[in-house]
C-alpha positions, 0 to 999 in steps of 0.5 A: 478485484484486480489491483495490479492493473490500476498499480500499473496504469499509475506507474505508467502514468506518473513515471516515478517508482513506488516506496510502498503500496497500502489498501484499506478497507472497512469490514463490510461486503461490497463497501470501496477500498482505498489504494494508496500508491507512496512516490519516490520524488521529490518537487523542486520549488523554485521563487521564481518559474524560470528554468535557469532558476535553482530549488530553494526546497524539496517537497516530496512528491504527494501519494495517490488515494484511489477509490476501487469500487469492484464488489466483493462479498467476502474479506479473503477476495479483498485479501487474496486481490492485494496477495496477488499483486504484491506477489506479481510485482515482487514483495518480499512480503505483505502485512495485514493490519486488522485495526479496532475502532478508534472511537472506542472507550480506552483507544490511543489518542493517535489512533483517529489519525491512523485511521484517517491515514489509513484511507488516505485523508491526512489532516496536515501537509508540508510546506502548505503542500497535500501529503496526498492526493486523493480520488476516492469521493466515499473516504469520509463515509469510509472513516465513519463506519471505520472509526466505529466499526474497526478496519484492516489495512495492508501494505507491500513494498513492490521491487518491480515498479519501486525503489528496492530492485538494487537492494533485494537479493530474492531468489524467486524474482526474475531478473525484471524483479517480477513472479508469474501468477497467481499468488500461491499463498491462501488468505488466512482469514480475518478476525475482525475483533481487536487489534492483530496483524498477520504477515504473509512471507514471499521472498527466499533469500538468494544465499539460502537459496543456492547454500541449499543447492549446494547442499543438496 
């Protein structure tokens, strides 16, 4: 499963940096996953499409759903694929959610609509705009199986291709905000039984890191 290159091919595409990246997927082998990249930006409307015109408002610019349909046979591949990627461009960390069906006797009523956030299907937007623009043809049958079966969702916040490149001090980064790969870390497996959220820690603080050298 290789995420970093669709990421990247959205990047280029779009030319906006990134605030953050989710990918959601069904505990269920070879089911599609839904990437979800969030932009940084914002959609000037004008009353009239005159170039001399000036914003009346700002909306920010809808985040991108994406179905991957790559096959895989086990939740570590979907776990060690999105470790990977975040690792090459730079997160801090990961953090994986494992969620419970929300069709569940007892569940909080906001938990439906994590769910359909989750694979990218916002039920509302601003200003009559999409919060989110979605190619994934198979997020309703996703939700389904999610809303009964329970999901797991992860989430980074990349500095090579995003906003956090001025405000990270991480001393394994290079200076484009970028680490070689693979991913040193090991999935920890998922339990897929209730709710649990585990975090898989990247980043070394540049002041730690040159007190130990001074140190040492």
């Amino acid at each position: 499963m290789q995420l970093l290159d669709r990421i990247e091919d959205q990047i280029a595409a779009t030319g906006l940096p990134l605030v953050g990246i989710t990918l959601a997927a069904v505990p269920c082998p070879d089911t599609p996953v839904i990437l979800t990249l969030h932009w940084h930006g914002f959609i000037k409307e004008k009353l009239a499409d005159v170039e001399s015109a000036q914003p009346v408002a700002y909306t920010p610019v809808p985040s991108s759903a994406l179905q991957v349909n790559d096959r895989w046979d086990d939740l570590a591949k979907v776990d060690q694929a999105t470790l990977d990627a975040a690792w090459q461009m730079g997160a801090w960390d990961v953090s994986r959610a494992e969620q419970p069906a929300c069709t569940r006797p007892g569940a909080k009523t906001v938990e439906p609509l994590e769910c359909l956030q989750a694979f990218g299907a916002y039920p509302y937007g601003v200003n009559g705009k999409h919060l989110v623009v979605s190619d994934a043809p198979d997020s309703d049958e996703l939700i389904q199986v999610a809303a009964r079966r329970g999901y797991l969702m992860w989430m980074f916040r990349p500095v090579s291709g995003g906003i956090w490149r001025e405000v990270t001090e991480d001393a394994t980064l290079s200076p484009q905000g970028r680490r070689a790969g693979p991913c040193p870390l090991k999935p920890i497996p998922a339990a897929c039984e209730g709710r649990r959220k585990t975090v898989y820690r990247f980043g070394v603080p540049t002041q730690r890191a040159e007190g130990s050298v001074i140190t040492a």
